[in-house]
TORKOL-4160 file (C-alpha; in steps of 0.2 Angstrom, whole numbers, padded with zeros to 4 digits, m for minus):
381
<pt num="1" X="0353" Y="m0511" Z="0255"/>
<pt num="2" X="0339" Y="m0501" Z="0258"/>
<pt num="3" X="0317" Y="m0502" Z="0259"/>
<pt num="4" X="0316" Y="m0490" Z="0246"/>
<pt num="5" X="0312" Y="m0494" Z="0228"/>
<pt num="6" X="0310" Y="m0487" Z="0213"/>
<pt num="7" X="0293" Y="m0489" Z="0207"/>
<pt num="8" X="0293" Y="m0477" Z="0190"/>
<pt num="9" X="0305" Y="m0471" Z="0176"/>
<pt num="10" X="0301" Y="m0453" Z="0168"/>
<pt num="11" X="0310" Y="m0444" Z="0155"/>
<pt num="12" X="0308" Y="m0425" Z="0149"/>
<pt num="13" X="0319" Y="m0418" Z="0135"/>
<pt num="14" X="0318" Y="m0399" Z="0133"/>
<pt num="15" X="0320" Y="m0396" Z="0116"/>
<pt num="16" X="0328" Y="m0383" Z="0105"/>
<pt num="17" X="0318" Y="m0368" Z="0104"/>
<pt num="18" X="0321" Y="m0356" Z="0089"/>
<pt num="19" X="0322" Y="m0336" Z="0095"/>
<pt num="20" X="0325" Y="m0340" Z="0113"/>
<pt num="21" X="0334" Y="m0325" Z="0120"/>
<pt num="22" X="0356" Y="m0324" Z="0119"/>
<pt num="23" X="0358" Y="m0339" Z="0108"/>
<pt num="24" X="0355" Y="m0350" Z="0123"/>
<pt num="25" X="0348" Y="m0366" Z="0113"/>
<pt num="26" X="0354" Y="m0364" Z="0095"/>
<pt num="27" X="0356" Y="m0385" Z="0096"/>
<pt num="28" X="0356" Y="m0390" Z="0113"/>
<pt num="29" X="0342" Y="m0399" Z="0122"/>
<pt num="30" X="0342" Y="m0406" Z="0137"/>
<pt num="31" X="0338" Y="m0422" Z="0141"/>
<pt num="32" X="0330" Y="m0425" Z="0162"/>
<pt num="33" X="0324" Y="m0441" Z="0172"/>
<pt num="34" X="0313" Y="m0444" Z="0186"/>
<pt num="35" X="0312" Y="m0459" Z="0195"/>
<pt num="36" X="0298" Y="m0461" Z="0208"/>
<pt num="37" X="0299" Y="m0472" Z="0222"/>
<pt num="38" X="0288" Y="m0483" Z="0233"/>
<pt num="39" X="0294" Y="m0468" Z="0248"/>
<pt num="40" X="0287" Y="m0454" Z="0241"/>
<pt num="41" X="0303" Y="m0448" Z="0237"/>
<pt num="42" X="0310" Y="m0445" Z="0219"/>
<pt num="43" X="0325" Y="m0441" Z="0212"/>
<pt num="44" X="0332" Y="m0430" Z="0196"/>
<pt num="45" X="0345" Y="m0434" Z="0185"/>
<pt num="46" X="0351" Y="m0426" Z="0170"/>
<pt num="47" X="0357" Y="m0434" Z="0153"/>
<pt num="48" X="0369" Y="m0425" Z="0143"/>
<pt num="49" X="0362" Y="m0425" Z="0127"/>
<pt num="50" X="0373" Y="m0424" Z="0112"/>
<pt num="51" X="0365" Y="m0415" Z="0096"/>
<pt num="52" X="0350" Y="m0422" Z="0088"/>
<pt num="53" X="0353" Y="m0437" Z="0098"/>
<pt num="54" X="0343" Y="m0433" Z="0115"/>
<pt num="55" X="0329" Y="m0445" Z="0107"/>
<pt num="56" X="0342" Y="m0460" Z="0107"/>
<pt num="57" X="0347" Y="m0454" Z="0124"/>
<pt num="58" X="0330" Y="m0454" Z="0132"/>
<pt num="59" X="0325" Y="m0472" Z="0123"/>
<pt num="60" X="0342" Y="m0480" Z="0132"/>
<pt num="61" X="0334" Y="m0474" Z="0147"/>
<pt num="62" X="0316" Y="m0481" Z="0143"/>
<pt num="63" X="0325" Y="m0496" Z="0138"/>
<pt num="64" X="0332" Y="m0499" Z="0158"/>
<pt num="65" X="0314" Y="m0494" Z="0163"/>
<pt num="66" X="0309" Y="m0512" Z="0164"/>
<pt num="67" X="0323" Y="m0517" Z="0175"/>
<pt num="68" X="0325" Y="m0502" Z="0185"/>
<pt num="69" X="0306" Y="m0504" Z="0191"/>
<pt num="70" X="0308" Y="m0512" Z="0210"/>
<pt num="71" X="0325" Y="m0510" Z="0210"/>
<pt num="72" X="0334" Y="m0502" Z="0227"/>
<pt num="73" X="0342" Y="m0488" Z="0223"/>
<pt num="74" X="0357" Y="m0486" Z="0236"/>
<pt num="75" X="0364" Y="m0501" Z="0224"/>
<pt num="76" X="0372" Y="m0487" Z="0215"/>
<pt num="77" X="0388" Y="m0496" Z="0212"/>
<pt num="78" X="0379" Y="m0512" Z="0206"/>
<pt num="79" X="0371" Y="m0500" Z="0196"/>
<pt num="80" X="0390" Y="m0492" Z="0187"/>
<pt num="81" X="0395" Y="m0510" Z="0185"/>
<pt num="82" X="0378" Y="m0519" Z="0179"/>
<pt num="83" X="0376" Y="m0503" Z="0166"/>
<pt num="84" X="0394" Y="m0506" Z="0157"/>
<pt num="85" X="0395" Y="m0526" Z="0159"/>
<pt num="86" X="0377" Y="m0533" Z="0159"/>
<pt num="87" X="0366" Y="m0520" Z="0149"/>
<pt num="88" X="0380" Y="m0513" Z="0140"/>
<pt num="89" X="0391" Y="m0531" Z="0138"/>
<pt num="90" X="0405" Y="m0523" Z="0139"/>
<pt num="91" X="0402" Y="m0513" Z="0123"/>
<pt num="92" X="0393" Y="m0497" Z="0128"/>
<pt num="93" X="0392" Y="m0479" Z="0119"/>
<pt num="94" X="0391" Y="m0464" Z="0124"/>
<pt num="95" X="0370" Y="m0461" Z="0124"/>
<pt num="96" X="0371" Y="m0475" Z="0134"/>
<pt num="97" X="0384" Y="m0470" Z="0146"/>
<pt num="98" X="0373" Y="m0452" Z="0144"/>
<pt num="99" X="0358" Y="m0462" Z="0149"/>
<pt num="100" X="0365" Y="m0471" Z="0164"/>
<pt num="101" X="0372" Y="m0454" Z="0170"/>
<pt num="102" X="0356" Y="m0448" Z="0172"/>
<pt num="103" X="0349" Y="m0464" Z="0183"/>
<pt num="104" X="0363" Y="m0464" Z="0196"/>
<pt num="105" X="0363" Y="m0443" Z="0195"/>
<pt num="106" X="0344" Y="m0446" Z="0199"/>
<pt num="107" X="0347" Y="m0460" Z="0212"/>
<pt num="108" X="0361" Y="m0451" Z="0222"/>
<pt num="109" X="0346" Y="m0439" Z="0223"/>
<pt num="110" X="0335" Y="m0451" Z="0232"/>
<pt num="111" X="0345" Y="m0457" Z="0245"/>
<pt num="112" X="0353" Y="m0439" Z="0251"/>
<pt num="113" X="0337" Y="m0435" Z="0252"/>
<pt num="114" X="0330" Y="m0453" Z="0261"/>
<pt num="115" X="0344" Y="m0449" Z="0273"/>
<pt num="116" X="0341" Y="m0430" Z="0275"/>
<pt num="117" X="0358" Y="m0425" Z="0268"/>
<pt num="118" X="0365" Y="m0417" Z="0253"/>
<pt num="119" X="0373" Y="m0430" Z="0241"/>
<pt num="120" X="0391" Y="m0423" Z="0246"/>
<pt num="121" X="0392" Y="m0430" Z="0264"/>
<pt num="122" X="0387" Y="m0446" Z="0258"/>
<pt num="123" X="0403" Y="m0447" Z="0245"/>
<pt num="124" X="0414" Y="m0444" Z="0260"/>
<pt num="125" X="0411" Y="m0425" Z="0264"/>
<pt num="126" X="0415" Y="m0409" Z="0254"/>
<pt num="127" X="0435" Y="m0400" Z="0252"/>
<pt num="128" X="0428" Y="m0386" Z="0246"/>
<pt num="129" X="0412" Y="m0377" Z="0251"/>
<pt num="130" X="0413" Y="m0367" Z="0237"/>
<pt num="131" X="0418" Y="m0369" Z="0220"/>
<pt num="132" X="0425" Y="m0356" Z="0204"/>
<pt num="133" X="0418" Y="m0358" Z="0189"/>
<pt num="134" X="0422" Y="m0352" Z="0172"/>
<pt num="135" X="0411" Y="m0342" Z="0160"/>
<pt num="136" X="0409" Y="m0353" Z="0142"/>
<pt num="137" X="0404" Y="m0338" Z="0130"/>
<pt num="138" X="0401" Y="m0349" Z="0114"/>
<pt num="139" X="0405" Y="m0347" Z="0098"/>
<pt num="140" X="0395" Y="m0340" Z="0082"/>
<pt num="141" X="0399" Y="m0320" Z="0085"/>
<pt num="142" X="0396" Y="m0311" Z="0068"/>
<pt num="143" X="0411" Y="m0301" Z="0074"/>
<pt num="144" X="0428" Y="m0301" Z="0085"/>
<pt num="145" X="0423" Y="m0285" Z="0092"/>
<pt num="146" X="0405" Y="m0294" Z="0100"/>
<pt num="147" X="0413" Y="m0307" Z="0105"/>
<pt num="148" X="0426" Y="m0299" Z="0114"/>
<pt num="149" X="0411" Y="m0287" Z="0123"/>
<pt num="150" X="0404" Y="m0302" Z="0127"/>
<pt num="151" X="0418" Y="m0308" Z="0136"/>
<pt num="152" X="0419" Y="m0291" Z="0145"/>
<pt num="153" X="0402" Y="m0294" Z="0151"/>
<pt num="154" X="0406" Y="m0310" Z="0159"/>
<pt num="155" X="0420" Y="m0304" Z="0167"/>
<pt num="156" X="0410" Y="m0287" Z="0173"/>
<pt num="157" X="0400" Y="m0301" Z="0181"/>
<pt num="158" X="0412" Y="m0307" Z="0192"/>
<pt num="159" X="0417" Y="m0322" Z="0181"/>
<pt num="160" X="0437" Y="m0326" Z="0182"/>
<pt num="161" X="0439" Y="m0335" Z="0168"/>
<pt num="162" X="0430" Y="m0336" Z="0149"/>
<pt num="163" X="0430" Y="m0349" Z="0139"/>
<pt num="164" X="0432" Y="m0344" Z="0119"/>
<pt num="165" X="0432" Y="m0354" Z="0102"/>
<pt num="166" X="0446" Y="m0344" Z="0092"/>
<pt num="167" X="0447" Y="m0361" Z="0078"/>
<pt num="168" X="0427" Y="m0359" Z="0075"/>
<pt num="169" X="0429" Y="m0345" Z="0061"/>
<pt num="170" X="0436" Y="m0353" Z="0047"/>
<pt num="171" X="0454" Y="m0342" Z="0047"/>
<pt num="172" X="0471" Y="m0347" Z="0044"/>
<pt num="173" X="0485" Y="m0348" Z="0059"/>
<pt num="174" X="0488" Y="m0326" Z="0061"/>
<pt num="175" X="0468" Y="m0323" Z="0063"/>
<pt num="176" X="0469" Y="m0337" Z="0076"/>
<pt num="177" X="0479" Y="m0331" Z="0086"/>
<pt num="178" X="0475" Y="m0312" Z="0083"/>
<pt num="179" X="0459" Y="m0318" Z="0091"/>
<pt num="180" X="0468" Y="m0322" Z="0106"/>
<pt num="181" X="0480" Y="m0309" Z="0107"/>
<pt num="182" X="0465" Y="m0293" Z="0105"/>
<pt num="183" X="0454" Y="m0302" Z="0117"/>
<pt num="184" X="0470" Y="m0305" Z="0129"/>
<pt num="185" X="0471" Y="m0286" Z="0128"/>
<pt num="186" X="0453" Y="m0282" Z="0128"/>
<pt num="187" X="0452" Y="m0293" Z="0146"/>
<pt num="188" X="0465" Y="m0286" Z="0153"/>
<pt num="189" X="0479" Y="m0302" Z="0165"/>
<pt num="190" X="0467" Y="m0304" Z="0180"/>
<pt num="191" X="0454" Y="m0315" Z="0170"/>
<pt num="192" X="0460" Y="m0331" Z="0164"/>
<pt num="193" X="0459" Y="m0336" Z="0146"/>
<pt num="194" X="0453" Y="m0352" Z="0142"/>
<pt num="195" X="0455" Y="m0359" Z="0123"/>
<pt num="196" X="0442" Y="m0373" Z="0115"/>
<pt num="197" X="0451" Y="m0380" Z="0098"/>
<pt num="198" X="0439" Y="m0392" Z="0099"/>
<pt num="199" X="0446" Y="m0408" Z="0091"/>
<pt num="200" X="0442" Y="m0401" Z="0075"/>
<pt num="201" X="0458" Y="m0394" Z="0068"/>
<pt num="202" X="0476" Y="m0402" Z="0061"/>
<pt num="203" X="0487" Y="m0407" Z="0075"/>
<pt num="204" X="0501" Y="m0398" Z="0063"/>
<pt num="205" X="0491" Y="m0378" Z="0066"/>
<pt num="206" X="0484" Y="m0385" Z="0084"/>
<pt num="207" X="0503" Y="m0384" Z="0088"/>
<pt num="208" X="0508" Y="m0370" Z="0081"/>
<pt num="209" X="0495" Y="m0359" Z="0087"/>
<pt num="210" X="0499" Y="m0367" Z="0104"/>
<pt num="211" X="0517" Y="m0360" Z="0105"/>
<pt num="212" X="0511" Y="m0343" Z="0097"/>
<pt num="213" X="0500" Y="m0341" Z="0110"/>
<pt num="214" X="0511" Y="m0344" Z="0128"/>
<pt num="215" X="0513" Y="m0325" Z="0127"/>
<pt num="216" X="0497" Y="m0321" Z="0129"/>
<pt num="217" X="0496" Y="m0332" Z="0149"/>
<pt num="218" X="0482" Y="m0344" Z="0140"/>
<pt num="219" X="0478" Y="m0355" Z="0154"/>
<pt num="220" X="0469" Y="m0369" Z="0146"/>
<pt num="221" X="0471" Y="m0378" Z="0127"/>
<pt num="222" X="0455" Y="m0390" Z="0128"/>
<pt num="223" X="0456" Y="m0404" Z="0114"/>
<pt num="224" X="0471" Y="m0399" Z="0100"/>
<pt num="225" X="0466" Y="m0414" Z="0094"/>
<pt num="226" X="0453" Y="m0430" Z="0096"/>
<pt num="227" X="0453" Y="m0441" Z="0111"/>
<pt num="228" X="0456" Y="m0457" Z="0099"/>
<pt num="229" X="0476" Y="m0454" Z="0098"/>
<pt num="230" X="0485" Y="m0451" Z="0115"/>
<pt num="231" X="0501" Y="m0453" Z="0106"/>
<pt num="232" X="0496" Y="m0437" Z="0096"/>
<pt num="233" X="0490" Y="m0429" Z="0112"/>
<pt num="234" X="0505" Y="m0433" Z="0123"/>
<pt num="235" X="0518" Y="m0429" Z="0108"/>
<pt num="236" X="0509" Y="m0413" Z="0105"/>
<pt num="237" X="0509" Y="m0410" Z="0125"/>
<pt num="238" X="0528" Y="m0413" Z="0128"/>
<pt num="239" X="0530" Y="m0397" Z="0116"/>
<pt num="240" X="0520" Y="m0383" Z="0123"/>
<pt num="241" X="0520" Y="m0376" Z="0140"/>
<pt num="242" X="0500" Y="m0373" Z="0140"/>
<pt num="243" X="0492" Y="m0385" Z="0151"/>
<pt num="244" X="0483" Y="m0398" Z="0138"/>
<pt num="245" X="0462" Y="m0404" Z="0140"/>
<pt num="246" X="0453" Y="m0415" Z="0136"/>
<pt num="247" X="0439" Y="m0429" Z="0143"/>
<pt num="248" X="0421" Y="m0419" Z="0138"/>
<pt num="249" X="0420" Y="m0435" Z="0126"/>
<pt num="250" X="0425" Y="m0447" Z="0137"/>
<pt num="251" X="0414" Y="m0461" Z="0144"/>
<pt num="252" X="0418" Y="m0474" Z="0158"/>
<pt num="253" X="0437" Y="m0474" Z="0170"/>
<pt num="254" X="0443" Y="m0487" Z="0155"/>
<pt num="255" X="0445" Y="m0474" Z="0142"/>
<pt num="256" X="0451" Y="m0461" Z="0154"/>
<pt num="257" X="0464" Y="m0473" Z="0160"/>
<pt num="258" X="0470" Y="m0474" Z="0144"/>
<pt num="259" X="0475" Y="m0455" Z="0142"/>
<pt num="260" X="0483" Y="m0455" Z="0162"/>
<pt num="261" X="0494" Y="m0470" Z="0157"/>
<pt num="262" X="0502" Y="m0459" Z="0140"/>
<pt num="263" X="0502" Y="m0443" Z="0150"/>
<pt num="264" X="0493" Y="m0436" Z="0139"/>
<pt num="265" X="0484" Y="m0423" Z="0150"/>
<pt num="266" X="0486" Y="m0408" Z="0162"/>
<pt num="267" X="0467" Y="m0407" Z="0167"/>
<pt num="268" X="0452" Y="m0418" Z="0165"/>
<pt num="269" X="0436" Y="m0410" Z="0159"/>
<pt num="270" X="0424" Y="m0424" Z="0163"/>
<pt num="271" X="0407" Y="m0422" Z="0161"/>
<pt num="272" X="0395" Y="m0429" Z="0175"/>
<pt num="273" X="0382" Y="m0431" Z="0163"/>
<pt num="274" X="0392" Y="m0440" Z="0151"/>
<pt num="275" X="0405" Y="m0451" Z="0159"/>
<pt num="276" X="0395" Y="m0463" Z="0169"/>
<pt num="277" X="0388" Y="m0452" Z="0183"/>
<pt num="278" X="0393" Y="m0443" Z="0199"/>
<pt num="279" X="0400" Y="m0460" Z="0206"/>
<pt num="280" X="0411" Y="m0462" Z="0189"/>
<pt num="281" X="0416" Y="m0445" Z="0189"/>
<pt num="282" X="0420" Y="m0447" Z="0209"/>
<pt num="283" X="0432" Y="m0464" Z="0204"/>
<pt num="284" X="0442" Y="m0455" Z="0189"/>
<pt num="285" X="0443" Y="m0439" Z="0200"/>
<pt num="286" X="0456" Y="m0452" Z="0212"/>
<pt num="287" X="0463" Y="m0461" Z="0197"/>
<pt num="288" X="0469" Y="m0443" Z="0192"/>
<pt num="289" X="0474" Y="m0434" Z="0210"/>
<pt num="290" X="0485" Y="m0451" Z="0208"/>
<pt num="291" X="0494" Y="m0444" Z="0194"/>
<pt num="292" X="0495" Y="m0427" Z="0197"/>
<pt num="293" X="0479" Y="m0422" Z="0184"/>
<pt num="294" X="0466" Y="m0408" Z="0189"/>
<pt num="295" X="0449" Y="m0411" Z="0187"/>
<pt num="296" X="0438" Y="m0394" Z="0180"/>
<pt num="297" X="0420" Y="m0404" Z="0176"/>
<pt num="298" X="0414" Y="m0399" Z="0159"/>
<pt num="299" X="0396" Y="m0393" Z="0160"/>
<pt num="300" X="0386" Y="m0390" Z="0145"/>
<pt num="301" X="0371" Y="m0396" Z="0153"/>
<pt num="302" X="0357" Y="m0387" Z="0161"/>
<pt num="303" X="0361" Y="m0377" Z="0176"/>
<pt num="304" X="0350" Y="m0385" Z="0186"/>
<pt num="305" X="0351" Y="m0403" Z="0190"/>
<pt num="306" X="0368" Y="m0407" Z="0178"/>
<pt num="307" X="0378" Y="m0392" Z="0186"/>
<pt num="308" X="0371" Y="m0396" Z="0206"/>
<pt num="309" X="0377" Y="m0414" Z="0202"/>
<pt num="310" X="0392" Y="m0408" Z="0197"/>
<pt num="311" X="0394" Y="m0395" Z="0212"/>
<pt num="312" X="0391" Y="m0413" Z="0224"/>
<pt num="313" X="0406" Y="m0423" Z="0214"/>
<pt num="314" X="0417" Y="m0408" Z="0213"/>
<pt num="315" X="0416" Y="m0401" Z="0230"/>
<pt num="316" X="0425" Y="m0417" Z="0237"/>
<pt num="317" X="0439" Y="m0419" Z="0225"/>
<pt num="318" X="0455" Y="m0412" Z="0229"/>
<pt num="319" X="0461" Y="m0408" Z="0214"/>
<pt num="320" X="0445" Y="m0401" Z="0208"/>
<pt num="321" X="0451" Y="m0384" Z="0197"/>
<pt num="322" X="0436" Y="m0376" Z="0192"/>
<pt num="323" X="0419" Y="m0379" Z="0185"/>
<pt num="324" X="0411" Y="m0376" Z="0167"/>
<pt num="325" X="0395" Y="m0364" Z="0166"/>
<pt num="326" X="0387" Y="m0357" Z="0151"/>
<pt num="327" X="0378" Y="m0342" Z="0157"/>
<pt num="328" X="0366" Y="m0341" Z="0141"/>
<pt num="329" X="0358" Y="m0357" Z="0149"/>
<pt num="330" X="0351" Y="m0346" Z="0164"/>
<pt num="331" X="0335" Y="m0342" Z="0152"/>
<pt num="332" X="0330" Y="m0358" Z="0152"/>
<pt num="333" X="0335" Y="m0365" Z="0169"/>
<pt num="334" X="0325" Y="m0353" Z="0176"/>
<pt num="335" X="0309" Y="m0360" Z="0168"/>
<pt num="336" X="0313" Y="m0377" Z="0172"/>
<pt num="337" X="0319" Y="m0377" Z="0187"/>
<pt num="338" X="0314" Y="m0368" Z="0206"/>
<pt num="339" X="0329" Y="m0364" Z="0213"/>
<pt num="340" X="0344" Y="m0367" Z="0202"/>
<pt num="341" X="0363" Y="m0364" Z="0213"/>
<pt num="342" X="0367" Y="m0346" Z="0207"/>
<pt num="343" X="0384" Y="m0339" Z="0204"/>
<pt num="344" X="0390" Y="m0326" Z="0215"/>
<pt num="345" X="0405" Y="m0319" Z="0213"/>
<pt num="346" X="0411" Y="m0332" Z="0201"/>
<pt num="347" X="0411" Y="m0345" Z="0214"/>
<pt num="348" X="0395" Y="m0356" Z="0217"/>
<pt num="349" X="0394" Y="m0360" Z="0233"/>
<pt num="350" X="0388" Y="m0379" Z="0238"/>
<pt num="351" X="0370" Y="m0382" Z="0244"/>
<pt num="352" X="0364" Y="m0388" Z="0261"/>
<pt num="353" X="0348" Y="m0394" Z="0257"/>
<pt num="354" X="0344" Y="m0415" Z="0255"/>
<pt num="355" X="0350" Y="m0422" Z="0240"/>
<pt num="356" X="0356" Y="m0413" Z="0226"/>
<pt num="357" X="0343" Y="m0399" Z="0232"/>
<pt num="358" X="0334" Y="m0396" Z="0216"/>
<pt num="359" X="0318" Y="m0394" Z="0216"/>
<pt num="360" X="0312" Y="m0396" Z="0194"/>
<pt num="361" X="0297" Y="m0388" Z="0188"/>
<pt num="362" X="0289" Y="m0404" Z="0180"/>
<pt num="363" X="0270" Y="m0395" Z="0176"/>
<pt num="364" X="0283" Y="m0385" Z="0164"/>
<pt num="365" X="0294" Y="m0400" Z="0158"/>
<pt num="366" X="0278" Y="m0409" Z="0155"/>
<pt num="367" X="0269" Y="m0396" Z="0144"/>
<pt num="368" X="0287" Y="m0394" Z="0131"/>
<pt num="369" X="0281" Y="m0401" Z="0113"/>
<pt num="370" X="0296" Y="m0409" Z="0105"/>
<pt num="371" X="0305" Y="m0402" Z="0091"/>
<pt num="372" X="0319" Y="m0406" Z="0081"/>
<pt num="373" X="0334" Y="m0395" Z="0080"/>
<pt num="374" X="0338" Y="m0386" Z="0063"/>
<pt num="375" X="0349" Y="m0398" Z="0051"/>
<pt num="376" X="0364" Y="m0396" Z="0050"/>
<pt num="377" X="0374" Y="m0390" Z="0033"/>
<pt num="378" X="0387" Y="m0405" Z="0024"/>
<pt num="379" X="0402" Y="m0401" Z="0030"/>
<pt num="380" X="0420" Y="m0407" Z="0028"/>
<pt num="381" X="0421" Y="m0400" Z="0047"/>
């Protein structure tokens, strides 16, 4: 318990933005939220926002307005278990989850910087005072060859491992993995390669690409198939040697508690902005070290306050593995926010300033018109 109350709930979405330099927004906004309190002292958070849904994000946040206002927020954990059993009545989605993320985010903000300390010290201290992180290079190349230069550029940055989408181009099994293999070639064995199949495929070609591709020293195979059928997952686990992902979709320790139990996973990407909050992610990161399950954050978020709050949770988790950045985000950060944690070397290294030690650019945040996102074609994908 503390004398410090939250006196007002803000939101900000940054919207898509047609033409914005290296692809950065083609249908991503960001979703951010402010609360003030009675101290002087506010707090950021930031609400993963899935596409063309930030709007039902944000309004789940206006919604708790009314019972956020006067409310103390060091009761964090009264907040995780208010959000999923009173608010939520036990049948909570994932804007929801996406909108109490960004609260507790934004009240761990408060209170490291009520105390004077970066949020870390007060989950128990950091493991690591620096942290790798992987380059995500999208999808959408009009060509193999770009993508690959591309992934050349990330690693000339320093970056260790890249992140590719090899399913995304509509080709059968032998282009699949010729992707793979030629930018396996392309990045020489120092850089790690990391595949996204993006639950999005048959769990028939998932796993053949998966045993055609141990060759090329793959490191990651993130969602072969949808988080809605561990049995699938675990099957198709038992008869590959590359490490399975998932958890991006994932909201709430119940559902990931599901995919521990049928060893259905080698690493966790959990996202701070998705599952519940830095708290949440904090819990599942134990339940995980437990059995035997690396935690590597996913982070398509902003890099300001959704990859610093993921930075805080990570660095005290001993299984952490690495971090999730997508580098075409820095355009935008940088107009939203004053100090953002760079990258160096491919490591960021953690902050030692109160709080999660963003400081946003709100006259900015303030001044974005919304705007929807382009819609999307029919699809049977």
């Amino acid at each position: 318990m503390s004398d410090i109350r939250i006196t007002d709930v803000k939101t900000y979405i940054v919207p898509f933005v047609p033409r914005a330099k290296d692809r950065w927004n083609k249908s991503k906004a960001f979703v951010f939220v402010k609360l003030e309190t009675n101290k002087g002292i506010d707090g950021w958070g930031e609400a993963y926002a899935l596409g063309e849904r930030e709007r039902s994000t944000q309004t789940h946040i206006l919604e708790m307005k009314r019972y956020l206002v006067d409310y103390d927020p060091s009761r964090i954990k009264y907040f995780q278990y208010w959000v999923y059993n009173q608010f939520g009545a036990k049948r909570p989605g994932i804007d929801l989850f996406c909108a109490a993320s960004g609260i507790e985010m934004a009240m761990w903000d408060i209170m490291g910087r009520y105390y004077n300390t970066p949020v870390y010290n007060l989950l128990g201290g950091p493991v690591h005072d620096k942290l790798r992180v992987y380059a995500n290079i999208d999808d959408g190349y009009e060509s193999l060859s770009i993508e690959i230069a591309k992934a050349q550029e990330m690693a000339a940055l320093g970056y260790t491992g890249v992140k590719i989408y090899p399913f995304d181009y509509g080709e059968d099994e032998d282009g699949i993995v010729e992707r793979v293999a030629k930018t396996r070639e392309a990045l020489g064995d120092k850089i790690d390669l990391l595949i996204d199949v993006w639950r999005d495929v048959d769990a028939r070609l998932a796993l053949n690409v998966a045993r055609r591709i141990e060759k090329y020293r793959v490191c990651w195979y993130e969602e072969p198939v949808a988080p809605d059928n561990f049995d699938v997952a675990a099957e198709l686990r038992s008869k590959t040697t590359l490490p399975i992902v998932a958890g991006e979709c994932m909201f709430g320790k119940r559902w990931v508690n599901e995919a521990l139990k049928k060893n259905a996973v080698d690493i966790l990407n959990i996202d701070v902005g998705v599952v519940g909050g830095i708290l949440e992610m904090k819990e599942i990161a134990a339940m995980a070290e437990a059995n035997y399950v690396k935690i590597a954050p996913h982070n398509c978020n902003s890099l300001s306050v959704g990859t610093s709050a993921s930075v805080h949770a990570a660095c005290t988790m001993p299984n952490f593995y690495m971090l999730e950045v997508f580098p075409a985000y820095q355009e935008i950060t940088e107009k939203i926010c004053k100090n953002p944690l760079p990258v160096v070397n491919g490591y960021i290294h953690i902050p030692e300033t109160p709080g999660l030690g963003i400081e946003m650019n709100e006259d900015y945040l303030a001044s974005l018109a919304y705007r929807e996102s382009p819609k999307k074609a029919w699809t049977s994908r």
